[in-house]
BARO-201118 format. One line per 3 residues: number of its first residue (from 1); for each residue x, y, z of C-alpha. Coordinates in steps of 0.02 Angstrom, whole numbers, plus 50000, padded with zeros to 5 digits. Layout:
! residues N
NUM = X:Y:Z; ... $
This chain:
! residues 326
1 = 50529:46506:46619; 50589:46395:46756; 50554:46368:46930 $
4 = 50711:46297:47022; 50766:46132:46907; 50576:46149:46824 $
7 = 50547:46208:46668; 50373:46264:46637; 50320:46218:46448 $
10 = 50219:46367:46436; 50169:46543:46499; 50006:46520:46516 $
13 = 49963:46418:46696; 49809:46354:46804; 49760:46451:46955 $
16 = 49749:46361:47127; 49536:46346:47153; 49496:46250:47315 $
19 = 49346:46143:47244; 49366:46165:47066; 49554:46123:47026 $
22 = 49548:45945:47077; 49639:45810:47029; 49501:45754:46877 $
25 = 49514:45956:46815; 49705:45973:46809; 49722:45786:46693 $
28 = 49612:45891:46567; 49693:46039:46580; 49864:45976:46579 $
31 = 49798:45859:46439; 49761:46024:46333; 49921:46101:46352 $
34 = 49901:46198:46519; 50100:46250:46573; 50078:46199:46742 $
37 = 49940:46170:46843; 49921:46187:47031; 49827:46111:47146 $
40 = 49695:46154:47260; 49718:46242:47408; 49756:46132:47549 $
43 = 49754:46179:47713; 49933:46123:47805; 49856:46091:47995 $
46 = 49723:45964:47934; 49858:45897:47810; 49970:45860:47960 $
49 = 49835:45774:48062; 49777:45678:47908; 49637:45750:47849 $
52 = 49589:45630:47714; 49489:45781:47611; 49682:45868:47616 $
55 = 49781:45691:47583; 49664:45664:47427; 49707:45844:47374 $
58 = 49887:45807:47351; 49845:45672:47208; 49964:45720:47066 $
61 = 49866:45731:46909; 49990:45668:46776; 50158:45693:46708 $
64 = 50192:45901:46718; 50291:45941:46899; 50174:45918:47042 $
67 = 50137:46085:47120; 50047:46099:47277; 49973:46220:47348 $
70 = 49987:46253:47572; 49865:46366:47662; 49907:46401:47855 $
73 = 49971:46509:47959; 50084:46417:48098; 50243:46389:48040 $
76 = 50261:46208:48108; 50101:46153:48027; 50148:46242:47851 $
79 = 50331:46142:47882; 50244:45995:47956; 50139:45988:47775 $
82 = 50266:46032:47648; 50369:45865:47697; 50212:45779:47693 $
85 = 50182:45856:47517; 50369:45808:47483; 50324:45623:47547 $
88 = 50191:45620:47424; 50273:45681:47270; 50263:45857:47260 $
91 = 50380:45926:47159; 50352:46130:47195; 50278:46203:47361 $
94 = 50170:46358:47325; 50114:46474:47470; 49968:46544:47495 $
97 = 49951:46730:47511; 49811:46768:47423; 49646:46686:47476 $
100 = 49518:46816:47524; 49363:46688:47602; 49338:46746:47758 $
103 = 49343:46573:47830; 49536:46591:47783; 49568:46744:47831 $
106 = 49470:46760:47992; 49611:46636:48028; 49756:46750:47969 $
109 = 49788:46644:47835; 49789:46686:47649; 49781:46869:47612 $
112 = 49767:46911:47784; 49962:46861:47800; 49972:47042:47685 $
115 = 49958:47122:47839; 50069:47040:47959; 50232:47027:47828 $
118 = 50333:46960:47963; 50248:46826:48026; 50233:46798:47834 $
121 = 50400:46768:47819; 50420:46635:47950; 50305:46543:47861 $
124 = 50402:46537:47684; 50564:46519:47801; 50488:46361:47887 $
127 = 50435:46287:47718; 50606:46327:47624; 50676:46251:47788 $
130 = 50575:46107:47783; 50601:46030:47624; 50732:46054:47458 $
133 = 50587:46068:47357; 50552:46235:47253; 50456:46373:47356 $
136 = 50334:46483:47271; 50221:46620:47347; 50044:46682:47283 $
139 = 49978:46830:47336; 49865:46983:47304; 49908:47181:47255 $
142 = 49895:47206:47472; 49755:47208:47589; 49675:47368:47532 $
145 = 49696:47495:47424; 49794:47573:47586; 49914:47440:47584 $
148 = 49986:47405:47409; 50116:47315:47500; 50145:47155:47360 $
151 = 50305:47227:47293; 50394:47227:47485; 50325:47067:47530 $
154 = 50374:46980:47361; 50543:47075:47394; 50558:46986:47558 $
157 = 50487:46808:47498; 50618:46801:47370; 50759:46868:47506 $
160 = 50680:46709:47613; 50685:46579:47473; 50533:46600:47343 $
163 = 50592:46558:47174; 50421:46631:47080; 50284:46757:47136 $
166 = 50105:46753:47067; 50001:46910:47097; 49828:46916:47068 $
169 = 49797:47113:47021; 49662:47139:47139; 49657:47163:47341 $
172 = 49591:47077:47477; 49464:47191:47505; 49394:47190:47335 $
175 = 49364:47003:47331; 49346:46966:47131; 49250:47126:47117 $
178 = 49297:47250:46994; 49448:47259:46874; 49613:47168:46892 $
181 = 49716:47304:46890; 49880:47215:46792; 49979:47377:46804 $
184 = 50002:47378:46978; 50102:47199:46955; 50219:47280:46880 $
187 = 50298:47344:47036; 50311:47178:47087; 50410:47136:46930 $
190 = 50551:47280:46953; 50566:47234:47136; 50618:47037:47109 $
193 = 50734:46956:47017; 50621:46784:46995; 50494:46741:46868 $
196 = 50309:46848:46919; 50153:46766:46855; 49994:46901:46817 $
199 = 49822:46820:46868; 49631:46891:46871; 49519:46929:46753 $
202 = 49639:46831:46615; 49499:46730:46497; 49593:46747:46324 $
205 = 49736:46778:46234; 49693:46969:46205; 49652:46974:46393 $
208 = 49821:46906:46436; 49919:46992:46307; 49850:47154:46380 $
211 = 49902:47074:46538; 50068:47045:46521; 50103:47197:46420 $
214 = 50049:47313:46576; 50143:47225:46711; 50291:47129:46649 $
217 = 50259:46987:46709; 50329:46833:46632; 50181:46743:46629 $
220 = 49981:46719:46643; 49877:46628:46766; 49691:46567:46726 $
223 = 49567:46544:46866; 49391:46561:46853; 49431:46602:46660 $
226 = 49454:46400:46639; 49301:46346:46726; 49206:46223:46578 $
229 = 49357:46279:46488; 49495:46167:46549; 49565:46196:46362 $
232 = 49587:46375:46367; 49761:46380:46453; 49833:46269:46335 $
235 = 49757:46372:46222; 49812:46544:46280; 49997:46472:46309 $
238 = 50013:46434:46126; 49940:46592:46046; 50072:46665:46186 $
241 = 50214:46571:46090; 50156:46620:45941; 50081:46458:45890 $
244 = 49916:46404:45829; 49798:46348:45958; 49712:46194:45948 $
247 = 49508:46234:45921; 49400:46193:46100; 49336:46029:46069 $
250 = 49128:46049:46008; 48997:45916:45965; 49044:45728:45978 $
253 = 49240:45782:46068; 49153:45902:46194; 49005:45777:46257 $
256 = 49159:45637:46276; 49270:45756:46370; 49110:45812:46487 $
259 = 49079:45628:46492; 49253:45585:46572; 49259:45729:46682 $
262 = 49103:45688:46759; 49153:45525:46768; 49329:45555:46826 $
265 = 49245:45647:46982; 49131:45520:47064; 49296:45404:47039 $
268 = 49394:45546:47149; 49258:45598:47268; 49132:45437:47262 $
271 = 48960:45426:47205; 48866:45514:47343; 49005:45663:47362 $
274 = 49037:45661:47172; 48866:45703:47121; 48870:45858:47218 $
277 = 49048:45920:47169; 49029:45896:46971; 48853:45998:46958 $
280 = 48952:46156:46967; 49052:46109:46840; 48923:46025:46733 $
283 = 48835:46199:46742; 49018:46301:46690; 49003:46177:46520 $
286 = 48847:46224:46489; 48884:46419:46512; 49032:46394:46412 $
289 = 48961:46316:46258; 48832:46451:46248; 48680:46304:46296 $
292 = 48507:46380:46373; 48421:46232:46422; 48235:46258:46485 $
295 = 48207:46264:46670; 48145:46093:46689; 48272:46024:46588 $
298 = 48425:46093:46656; 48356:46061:46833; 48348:45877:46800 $
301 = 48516:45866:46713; 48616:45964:46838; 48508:45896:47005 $
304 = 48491:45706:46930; 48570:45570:47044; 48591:45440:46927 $
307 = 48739:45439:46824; 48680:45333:46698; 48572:45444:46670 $
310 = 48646:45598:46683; 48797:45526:46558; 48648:45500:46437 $
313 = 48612:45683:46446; 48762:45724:46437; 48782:45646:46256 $
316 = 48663:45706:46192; 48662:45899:46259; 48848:45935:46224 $
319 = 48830:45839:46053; 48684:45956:46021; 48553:45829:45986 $
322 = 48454:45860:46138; 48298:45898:46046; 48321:45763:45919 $
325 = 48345:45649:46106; 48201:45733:46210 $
């Protein structure tokens, strides 16, 4: 699978995640074999003032082609960003359609472009216009279950420029609530003639087998399935291809890879910031390796504001002598 001059090493990809899919996250995930990895949701009107929060956002994460995700919905500003994201070293402009917070869409961005398909479209014709970089489009099924309109608009997007679609199989309306309902992607699938990615509720390979086997798609895309996971696209792209997939790192590997992703974030974000931004993914570790720590334990791990210390815990939870340490 390609996306204009890119090829993508795998079908199994990271999901945009404003908060989560940082610059720290994607070097794991990329690390562990992730296909492509995209990066959070940046907002083009801020990004075209400056915003520092939105220039930090566009830090490229290692070697894989830089995709970057633009959120607006003025087509000067989402123009205005994409040759700023050019500038920076993006190699792959992805559009987003998809976002149901209400903070985006009270501001007829994200899924709220669903319902206004032509002003949709002079947003991905600004962008295309704007820069010779690949333009991709992510969106959801429609607004409600009224309004399945994803196969016309991905129609369109591609007639306007878009060189890959990514539908996530649930509406607006339904926020992550639930089923993904893959089979409804499909109709996306038979109406373009570029590469469709499935996304929601993907969290395995039998997940995203059944995925891709009920809409066609050419490919998976992980989201919340990755958080304390970064591993498991790697993972899911290689029992895709029909390879063995390298085992989740436990014990000794898993503390040292919480270790530098903990670390890795107060380098992005700063002490001060960085404390608050890696407890939520301190917690997704925890939840992921199956670890029930007591209430007064996990409170001071996940609420502690000295690194030191917290990298201490950190050793000695995820290497699972905790008890042996407390």
């Amino acid at each position: 699978m390609s996306i204009g001059s890119h090829r993508v090493r795998s079908h199994a990809l990271l999901a945009p995640m404003a908060g989560i899919t940082d610059r720290p996250f994607r070097v794991l995930a990329e690390r562990f074999g992730a296909g492509m990895v995209v990066s959070e949701m940046i907002a083009s009107n801020a990004l075209g003032v400056g915003n520092e929060e939105m220039v930090r956002k566009l830090g490229r994460p290692g070697t894989l082609p830089h995709m970057v995700q633009l959120a607006g919905c003025e087509a000067e500003w989402m123009a205005r960003g994409a040759k700023i994201a050019h500038d920076a070293g993006a190699d792959i402009i992805d559009i987003n359609f998809g976002c149901p917070a209400k903070r985006v869409t009270n501001g007829y961005a994200g899924s709220a472009l669903m319902r206004v398909p032509d002003h949709a479209m002079t947003l991905i014709d600004a962008v295309v216009a704007a820069t010779p970089l690949p333009v991709t489009v992510k969106m959801r099924l429609g607004w409600d279950d009224d309004s399945l309109n994803a196969p016309e608009i991905a129609r369109r997007a591609v007639d306007a420029g878009a060189q890959m679609i990514t539908v996530h199989g649930r509406t607006r309306q339904q926020f992550y609530k639930g089923n993904a309902r893959w089979e409804l992607v499909r109709a996306v699938v038979e109406a373009v003639d570029v590469p469709v990615v499935v996304n929601g509720d993907i969290v395995d390979f039998a997940s995203a087998r059944e995925a891709l086997q009920q809409s066609g798609a050419a490919a998976v895309m992980l989201g919340r399935g990755a958080q304390g996971r970064p591993w498991a696209v790697g993972q899911i792209g290689d029992e895709l291809a029909g390879n063995e997939a390298q085992p989740a790192p436990q014990g000794e590997a898993l503390a040292e890879l919480v270790a530098e992703h903990y670390e890795g974030i107060l380098v992005e974000y700063g002490t001060v910031v960085g404390l608050r931004a890696a407890r939520k993914h301190l917690d997704w570790y925890l939840e992921a390796a199956g670890i029930a720590l007591d209430k007064p334990t996990r409170t001071a791990f996940l609420n502690n504001e000295t690194p030191s210390h917290v990298l201490e815990m950190i050793g000695a939870i995820f290497s699972g002598e905790w008890k042996a340490a407390a």
